[in-house]
C-alpha distance (Angstrom), angle and dihedral (degrees) to the residues before:
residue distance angle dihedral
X1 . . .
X2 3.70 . .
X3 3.71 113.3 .
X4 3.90 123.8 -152.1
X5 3.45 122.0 -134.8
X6 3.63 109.7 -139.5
X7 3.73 125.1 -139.9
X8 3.80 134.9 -163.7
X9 3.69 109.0 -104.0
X10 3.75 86.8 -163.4
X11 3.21 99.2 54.8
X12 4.00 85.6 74.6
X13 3.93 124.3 86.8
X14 3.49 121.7 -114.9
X15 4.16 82.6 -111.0
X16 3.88 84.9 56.2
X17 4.03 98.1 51.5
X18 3.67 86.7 50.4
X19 4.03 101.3 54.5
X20 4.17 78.7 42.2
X21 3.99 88.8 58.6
X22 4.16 84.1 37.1
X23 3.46 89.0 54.4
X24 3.52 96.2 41.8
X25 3.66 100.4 52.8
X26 4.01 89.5 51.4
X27 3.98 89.4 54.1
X28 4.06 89.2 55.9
X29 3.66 92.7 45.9
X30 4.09 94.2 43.2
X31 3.46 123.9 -6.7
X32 3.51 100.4 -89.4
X33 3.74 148.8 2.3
X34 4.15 127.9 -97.5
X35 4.02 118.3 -160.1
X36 3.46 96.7 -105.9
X37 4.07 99.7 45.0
X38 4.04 79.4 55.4
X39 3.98 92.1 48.4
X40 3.77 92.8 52.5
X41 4.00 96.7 37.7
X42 4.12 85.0 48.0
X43 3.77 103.2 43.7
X44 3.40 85.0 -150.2
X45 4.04 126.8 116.5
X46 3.63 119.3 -76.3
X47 4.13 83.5 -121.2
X48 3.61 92.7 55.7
X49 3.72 93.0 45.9
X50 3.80 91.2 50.3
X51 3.79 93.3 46.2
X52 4.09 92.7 56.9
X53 3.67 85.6 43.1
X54 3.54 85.3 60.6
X55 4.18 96.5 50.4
X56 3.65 91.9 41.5
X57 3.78 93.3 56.4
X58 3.46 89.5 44.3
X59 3.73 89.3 51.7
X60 3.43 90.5 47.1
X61 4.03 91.4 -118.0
X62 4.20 92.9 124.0
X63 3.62 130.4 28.1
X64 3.86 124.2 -137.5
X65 4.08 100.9 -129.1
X66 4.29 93.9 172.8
X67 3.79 109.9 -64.6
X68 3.40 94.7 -14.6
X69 4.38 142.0 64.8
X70 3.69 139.3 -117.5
X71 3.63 131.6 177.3
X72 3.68 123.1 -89.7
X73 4.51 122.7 -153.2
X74 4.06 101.8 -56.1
X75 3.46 122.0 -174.3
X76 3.50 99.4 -156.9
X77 3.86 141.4 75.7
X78 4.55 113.0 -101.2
X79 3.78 116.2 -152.6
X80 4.03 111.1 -157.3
């Protein structure tokens, strides 16, 4: 039996949630999510995008597949 970790959603910013619901909106459309898809869909800076990157792969949120993202076990319901 596979057992999923589970993560505190509020330990996340309010930056973070939105590159989540950035990243999850590219994964419906295609599969995944590249950096620069996220950067335009976020309007945010390609720093800040790459810094929640970086907390929601840590938090095991997204998953690093190459250059691009997928989403890892959530517990919690995405609007996008």
């Amino acid at each position: 039996m596979m057992m999923i970790e589970r993560h505190d959603v509020q330990a996340l910013s309010d930056i973070d949630i939105y590159v989540y619901e950035a990243v999850a909106s590219k994964v419906v459309e295609s599969g995944s999510a590249g950096l620069d898809g996220l950067v335009r869909a976020s309007g945010l800076s390609e720093d800040d995008v790459r810094r929640s990157i970086a907390v929601l792969i840590e938090q095991g949120y997204v998953v690093p597949r190459g250059d691009r993202y997928g989403l890892g076990p959530h517990t919690f319901e995405v609007e996008y």
